[in-house]
Legacy VTK file of the C-alpha trace (Angstrom):
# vtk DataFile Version 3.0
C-alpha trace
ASCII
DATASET POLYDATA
POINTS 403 float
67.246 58.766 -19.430
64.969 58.043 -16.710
63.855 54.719 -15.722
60.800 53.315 -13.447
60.089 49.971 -11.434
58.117 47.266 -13.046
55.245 45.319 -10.996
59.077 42.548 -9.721
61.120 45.255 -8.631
62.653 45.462 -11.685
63.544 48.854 -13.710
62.638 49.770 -17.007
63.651 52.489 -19.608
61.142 54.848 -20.564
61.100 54.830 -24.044
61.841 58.915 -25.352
59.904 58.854 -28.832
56.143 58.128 -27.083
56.900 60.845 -24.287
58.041 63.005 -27.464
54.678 62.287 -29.265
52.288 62.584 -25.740
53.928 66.438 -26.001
53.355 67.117 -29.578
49.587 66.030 -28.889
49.522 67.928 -26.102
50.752 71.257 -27.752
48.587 70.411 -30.771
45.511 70.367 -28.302
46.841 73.856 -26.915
46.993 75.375 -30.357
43.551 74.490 -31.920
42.493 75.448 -28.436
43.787 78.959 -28.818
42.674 78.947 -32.226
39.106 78.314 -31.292
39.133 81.374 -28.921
40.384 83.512 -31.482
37.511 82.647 -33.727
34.673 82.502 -31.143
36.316 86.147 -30.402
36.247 87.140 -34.454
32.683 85.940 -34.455
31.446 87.767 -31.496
33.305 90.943 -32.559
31.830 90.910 -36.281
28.313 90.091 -34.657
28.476 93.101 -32.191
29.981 95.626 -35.407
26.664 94.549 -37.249
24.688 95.196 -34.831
26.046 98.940 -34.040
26.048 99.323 -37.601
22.249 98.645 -37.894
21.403 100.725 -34.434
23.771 103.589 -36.090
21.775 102.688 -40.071
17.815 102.995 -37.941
18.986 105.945 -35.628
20.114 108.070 -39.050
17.420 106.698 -40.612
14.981 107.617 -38.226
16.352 111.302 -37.426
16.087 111.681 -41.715
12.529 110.919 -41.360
11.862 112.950 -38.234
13.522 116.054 -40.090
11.384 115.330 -42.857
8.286 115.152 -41.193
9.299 118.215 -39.231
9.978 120.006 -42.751
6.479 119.213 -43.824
4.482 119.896 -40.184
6.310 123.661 -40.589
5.461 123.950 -44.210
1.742 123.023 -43.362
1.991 125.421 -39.959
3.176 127.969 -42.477
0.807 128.005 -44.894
-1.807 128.310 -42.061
-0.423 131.549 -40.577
-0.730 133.810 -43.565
-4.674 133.288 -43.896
-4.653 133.469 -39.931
-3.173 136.941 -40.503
-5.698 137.574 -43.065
-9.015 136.648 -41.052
-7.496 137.695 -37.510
-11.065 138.653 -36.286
-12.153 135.245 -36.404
-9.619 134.783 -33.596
-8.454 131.821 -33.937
-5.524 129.709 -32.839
-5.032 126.100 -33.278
-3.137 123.661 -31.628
-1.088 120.716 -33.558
0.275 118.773 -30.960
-1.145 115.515 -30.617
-0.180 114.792 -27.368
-1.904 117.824 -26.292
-5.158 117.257 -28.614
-5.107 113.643 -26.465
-4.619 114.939 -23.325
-7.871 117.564 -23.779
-9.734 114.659 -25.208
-8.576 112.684 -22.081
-9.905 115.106 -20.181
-13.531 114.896 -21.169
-13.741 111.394 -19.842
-15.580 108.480 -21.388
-16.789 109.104 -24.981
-16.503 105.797 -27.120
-20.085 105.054 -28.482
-20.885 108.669 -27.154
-22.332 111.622 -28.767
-19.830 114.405 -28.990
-19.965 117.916 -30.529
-16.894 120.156 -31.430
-16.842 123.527 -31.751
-13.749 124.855 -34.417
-12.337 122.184 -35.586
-10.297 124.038 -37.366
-7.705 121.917 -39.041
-8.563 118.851 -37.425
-6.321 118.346 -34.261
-8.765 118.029 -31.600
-11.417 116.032 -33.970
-8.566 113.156 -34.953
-8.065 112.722 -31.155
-11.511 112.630 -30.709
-12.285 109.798 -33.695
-9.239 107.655 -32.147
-11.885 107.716 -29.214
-14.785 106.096 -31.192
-17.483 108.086 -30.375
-21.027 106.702 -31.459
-21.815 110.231 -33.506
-19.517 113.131 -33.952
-20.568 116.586 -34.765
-18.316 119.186 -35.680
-19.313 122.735 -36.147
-16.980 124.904 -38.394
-17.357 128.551 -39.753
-14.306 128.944 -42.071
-14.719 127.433 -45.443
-10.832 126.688 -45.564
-11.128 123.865 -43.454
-13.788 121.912 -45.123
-11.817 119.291 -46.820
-9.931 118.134 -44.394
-13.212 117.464 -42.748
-14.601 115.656 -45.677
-11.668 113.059 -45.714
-12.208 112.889 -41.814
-15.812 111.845 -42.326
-15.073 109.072 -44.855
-11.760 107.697 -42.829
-14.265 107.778 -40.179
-17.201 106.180 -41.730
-16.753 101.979 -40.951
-17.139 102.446 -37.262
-19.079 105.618 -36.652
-20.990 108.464 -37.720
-19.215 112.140 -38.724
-21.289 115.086 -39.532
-20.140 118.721 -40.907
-22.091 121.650 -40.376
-20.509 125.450 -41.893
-21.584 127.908 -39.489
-21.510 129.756 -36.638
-21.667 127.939 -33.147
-23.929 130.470 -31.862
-26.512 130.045 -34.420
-26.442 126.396 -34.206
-29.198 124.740 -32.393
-27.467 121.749 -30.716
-30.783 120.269 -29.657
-30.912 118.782 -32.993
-27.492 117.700 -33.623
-28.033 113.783 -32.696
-31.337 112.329 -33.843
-30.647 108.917 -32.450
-29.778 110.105 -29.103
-32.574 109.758 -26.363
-32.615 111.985 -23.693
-31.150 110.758 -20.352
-32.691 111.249 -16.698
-31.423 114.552 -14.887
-31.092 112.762 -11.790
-29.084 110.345 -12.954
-25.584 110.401 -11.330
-23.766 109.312 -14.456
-24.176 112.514 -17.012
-25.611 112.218 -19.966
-23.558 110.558 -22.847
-23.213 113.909 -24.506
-20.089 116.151 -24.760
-19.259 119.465 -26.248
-15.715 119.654 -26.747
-13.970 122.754 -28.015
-10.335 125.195 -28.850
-12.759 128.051 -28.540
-11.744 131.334 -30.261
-11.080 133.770 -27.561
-13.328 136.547 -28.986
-16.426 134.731 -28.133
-15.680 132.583 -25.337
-17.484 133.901 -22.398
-20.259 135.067 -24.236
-20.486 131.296 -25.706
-20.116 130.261 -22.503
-23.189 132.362 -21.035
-25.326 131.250 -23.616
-24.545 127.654 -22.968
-25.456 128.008 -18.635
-28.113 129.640 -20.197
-29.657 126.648 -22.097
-28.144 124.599 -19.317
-30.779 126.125 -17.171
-33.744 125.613 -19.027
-32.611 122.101 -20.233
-32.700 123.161 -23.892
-29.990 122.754 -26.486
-27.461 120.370 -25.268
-29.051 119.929 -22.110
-32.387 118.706 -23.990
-30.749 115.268 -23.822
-29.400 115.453 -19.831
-26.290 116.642 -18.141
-24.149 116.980 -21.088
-20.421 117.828 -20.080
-18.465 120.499 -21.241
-14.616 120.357 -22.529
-13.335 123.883 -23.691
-10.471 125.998 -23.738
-9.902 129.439 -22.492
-7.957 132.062 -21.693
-5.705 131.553 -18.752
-6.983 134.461 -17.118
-10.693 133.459 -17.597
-10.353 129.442 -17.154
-8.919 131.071 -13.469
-12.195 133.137 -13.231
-14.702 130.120 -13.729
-13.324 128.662 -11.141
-12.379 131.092 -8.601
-13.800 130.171 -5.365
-14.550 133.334 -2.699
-12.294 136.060 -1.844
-10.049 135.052 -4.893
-9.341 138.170 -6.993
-10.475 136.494 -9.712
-13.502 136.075 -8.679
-16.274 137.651 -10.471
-20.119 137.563 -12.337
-18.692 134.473 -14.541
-17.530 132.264 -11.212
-20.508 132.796 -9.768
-22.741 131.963 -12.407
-21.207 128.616 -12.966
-20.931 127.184 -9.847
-24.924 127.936 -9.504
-25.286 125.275 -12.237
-22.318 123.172 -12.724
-19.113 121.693 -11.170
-16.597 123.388 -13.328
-12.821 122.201 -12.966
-9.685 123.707 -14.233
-8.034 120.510 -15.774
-4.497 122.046 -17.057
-2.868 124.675 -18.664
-1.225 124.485 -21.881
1.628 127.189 -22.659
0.309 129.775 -25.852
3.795 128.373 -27.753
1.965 124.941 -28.570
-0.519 126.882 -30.764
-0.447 128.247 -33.975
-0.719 131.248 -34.135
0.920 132.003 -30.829
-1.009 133.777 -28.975
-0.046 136.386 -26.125
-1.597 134.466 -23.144
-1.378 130.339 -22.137
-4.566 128.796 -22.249
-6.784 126.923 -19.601
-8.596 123.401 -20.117
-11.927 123.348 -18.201
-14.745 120.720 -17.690
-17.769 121.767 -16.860
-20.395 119.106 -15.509
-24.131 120.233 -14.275
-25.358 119.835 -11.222
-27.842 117.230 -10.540
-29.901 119.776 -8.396
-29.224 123.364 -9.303
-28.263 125.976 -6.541
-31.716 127.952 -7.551
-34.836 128.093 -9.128
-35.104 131.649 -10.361
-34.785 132.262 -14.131
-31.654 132.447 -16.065
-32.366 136.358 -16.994
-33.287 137.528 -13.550
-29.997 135.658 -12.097
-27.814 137.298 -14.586
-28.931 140.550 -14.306
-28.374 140.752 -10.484
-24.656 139.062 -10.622
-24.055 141.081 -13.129
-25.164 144.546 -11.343
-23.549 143.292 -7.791
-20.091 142.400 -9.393
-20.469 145.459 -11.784
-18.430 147.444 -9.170
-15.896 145.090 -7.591
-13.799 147.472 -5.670
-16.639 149.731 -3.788
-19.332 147.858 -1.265
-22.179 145.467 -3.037
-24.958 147.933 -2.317
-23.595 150.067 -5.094
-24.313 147.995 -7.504
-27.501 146.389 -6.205
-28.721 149.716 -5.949
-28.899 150.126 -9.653
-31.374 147.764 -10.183
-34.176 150.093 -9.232
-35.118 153.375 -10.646
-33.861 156.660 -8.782
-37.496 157.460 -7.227
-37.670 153.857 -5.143
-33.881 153.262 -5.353
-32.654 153.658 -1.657
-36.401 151.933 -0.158
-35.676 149.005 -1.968
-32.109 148.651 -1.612
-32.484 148.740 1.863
-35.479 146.234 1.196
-33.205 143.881 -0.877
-30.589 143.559 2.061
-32.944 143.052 4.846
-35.002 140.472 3.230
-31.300 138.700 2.246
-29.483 139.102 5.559
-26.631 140.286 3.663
-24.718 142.760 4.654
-24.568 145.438 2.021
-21.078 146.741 2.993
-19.580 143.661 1.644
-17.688 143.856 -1.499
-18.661 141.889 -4.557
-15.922 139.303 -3.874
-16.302 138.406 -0.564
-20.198 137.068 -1.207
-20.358 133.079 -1.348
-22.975 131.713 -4.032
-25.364 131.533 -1.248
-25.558 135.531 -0.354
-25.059 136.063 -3.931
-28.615 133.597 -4.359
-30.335 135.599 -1.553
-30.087 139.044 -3.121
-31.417 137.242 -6.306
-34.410 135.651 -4.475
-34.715 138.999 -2.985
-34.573 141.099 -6.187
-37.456 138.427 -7.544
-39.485 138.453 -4.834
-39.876 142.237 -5.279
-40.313 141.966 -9.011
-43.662 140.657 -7.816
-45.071 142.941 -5.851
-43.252 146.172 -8.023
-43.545 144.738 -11.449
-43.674 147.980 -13.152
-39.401 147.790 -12.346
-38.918 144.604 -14.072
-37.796 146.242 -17.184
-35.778 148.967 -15.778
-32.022 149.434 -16.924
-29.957 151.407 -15.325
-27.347 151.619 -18.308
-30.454 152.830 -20.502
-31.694 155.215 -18.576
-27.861 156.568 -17.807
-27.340 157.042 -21.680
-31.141 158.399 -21.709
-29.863 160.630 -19.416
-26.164 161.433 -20.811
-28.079 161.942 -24.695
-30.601 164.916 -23.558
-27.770 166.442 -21.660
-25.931 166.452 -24.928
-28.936 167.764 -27.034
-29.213 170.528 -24.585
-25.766 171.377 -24.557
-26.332 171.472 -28.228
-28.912 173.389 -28.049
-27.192 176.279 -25.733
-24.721 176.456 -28.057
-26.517 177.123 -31.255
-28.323 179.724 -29.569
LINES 1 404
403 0 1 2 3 4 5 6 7 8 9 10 11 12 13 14 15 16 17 18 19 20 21 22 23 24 25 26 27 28 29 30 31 32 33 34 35 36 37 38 39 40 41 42 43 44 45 46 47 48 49 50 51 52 53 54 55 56 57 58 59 60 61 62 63 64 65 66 67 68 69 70 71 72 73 74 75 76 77 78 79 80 81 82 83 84 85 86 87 88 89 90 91 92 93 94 95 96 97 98 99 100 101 102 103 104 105 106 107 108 109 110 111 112 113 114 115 116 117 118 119 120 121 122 123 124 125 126 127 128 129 130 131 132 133 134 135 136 137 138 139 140 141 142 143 144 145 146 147 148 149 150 151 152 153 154 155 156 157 158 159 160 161 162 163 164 165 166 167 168 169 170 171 172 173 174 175 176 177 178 179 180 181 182 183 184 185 186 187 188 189 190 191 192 193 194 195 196 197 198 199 200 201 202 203 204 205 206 207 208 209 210 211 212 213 214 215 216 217 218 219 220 221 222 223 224 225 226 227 228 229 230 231 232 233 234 235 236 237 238 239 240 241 242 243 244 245 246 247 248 249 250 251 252 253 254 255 256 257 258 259 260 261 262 263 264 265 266 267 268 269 270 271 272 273 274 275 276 277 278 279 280 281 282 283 284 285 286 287 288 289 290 291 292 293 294 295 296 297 298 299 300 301 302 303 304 305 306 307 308 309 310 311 312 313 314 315 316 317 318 319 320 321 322 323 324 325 326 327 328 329 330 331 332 333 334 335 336 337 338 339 340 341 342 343 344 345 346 347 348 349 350 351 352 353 354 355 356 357 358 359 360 361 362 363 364 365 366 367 368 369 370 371 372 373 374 375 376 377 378 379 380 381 382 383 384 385 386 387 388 389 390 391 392 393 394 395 396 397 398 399 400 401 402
């Protein structure tokens, strides 16, 4: 028993039964205590199992729908590639992937409440990037019938918030210069281009000579250039996106670098590996904008121009005058080949490569000048006259041999 002092000095017993009940209470306390715990634990352990059985429900969910979709992208990818097979001279190849569509969209800068034109839509990749875009007026121009539906339903998802035309044909039939009506044509001078774009998965078949056509019109302002500086957005060839832009001394460089960089800034964006498109083709394929310049690098015509690059880079490996020297007929050739270099200040032991766009521009101006004062030349061609020359020399071989 244990006892304690009282407020006199005196000692009293502690009384056993409330000391009993203080440690029942006390144990009590400790128990619900515990008990608590264990349920606050029970709770948190069957809140956490729900919620890894809902992450584990969405993530099967969501890789059931991902194989589905999947299963259907392949099954439309397949029934593409059969009719591919089956019009392979129409050389096409489309791409699918809409990050990649984007990212060529992306490329040709602002177009929302812009006029754009595609070329080969195909089966729509490119031209759904381009409506997420909102472009004021959308052309697209499309020569296989397969694909017209899927344009149609394009054009009327399209229709609340801007304007979608189809036209079946050939791109290099089409005059462009009539594509948008509402569209008024912008000052050349202006810094900003025009608010015009052509924007294009060109097939490869016809992609330079598309191309030539277009610095063509570029030139004389017709076409897409009849409303300002429209900007080009196109795909090519890796090997010939490389060869627009290759600067001197590359050994790409050739007739097609030099004859856009004498009107137009043309940039080689990205490349995009042949496995994104369907069908895959053998090569990966170059993005490239091409912008015009404000003040082109000459005034001589388009025709004249081409003809000269054409004749100096016609024989890459062996000196420049070669090839110059075939723009004149055999009886003046070497007088005004000489002519052509003096008047230029070139140095006609160059090779075709190592010419800037400036020496290339003075053999030009050269070549035109002359065309003046010898016009009877204008409308020689070498080529011609070679086969001319190569289909008597056949007749008379002919001819010996009958006798």
């Amino acid at each position: 028993m244990s006892s304690g002092q009282g407020e006199k000095g005196e000692f009293k017993i502690a009384e056993p039964g409330r000391q009993l009940k203080r440690a029942e209470a006390d144990f009590m306390r400790l128990i619900e205590q515990q008990n608590l715990q264990r349920v606050q634990k029970l709770q948190r352990q069957r809140r956490n199992n729900k919620l890894t059985g809902i992450a584990l429900g969405g993530t099967v969910l969501g890789i059931y729908l991902y194989s589905m979709f999947s299963v259907k992208q392949e099954k439309f990818l397949d029934d593409f590639e059969e009719p591919l097979r089956a019009i392979k001279q129409l050389s096409q190849n489309f791409l699918m992937d809409e990050r990649l569509t984007d990212k060529i969209v992306r490329a040709a800068g602002k177009i929302r409440d812009h006029h754009v034109l595609e070329v080969g839509p195909g089966p729509g990749g490119i031209t759904r990037s381009i409506i997420r875009q909102h472009p004021r007026h959308l052309v697209v121009v499309e020569k296989d019938r397969r694909f017209m539906p899927t344009m149609e339903m394009l054009t009327e998802v399209s229709q609340p918030f801007m304007r979608m035309d189809i036209v079946r044909g050939d791109i290099l039939d089409y005059r462009i210069e009539g594509a948008f009506p509402d569209c008024e044509p912008h000052d050349w001078m202006d810094p900003v281009p025009a608010p015009v774009h052509l924007i294009g998965n060109l097939p490869f078949a016809i992609s330079t000579r598309l191309l030539i056509n277009w610095l063509r019109d570029m030139s004389l302002r017709t076409g897409a250039w009849h409303y300002g500086r429209a900007s080009l957005t196109l795909t090519f060839q890796k090997e010939v996106a490389e060869r627009i832009v290759a600067p001197i001394l590359s050994d790409q460089r050739c007739r097609l670098s030099v004859m856009n960089q004498i009107w137009s800034k043309p940039d080689l964006r990205f490349m995009i590996s042949g496995r994104a498109f369907v069908p895959k083709p053998e090569v990966d394929v170059g993005v490239v904008t091409i912008v015009p310049l404000q003040t082109p690098l000459t005034q001589v015509h388009f025709d004249t121009v081409e003809k000269v690059i054409r004749h100096i880079f016609s024989m890459r490996q062996k000196y420049c005058r070669r090839g110059v020297s075939n723009l004149y007929p055999p009886t003046v050739r070497d007088e005004l080949t000489d002519l052509t270099f003096r008047k230029s200040s070139v140095d006609p032991l160059s090779r075709s490569f190592q010419l800037s766009v400036d020496e290339c521009l003075r053999i030009v101006e050269a070549y035109d000048e002359l065309l003046q004062q010898h016009p009877e030349i204008r409308g020689y061609d070498y080529r011609a006259a070679k086969s001319k020359v190569a289909r008597e020399a056949g007749s008379e071989d002919d001819q010996e041999i009958d006798v």
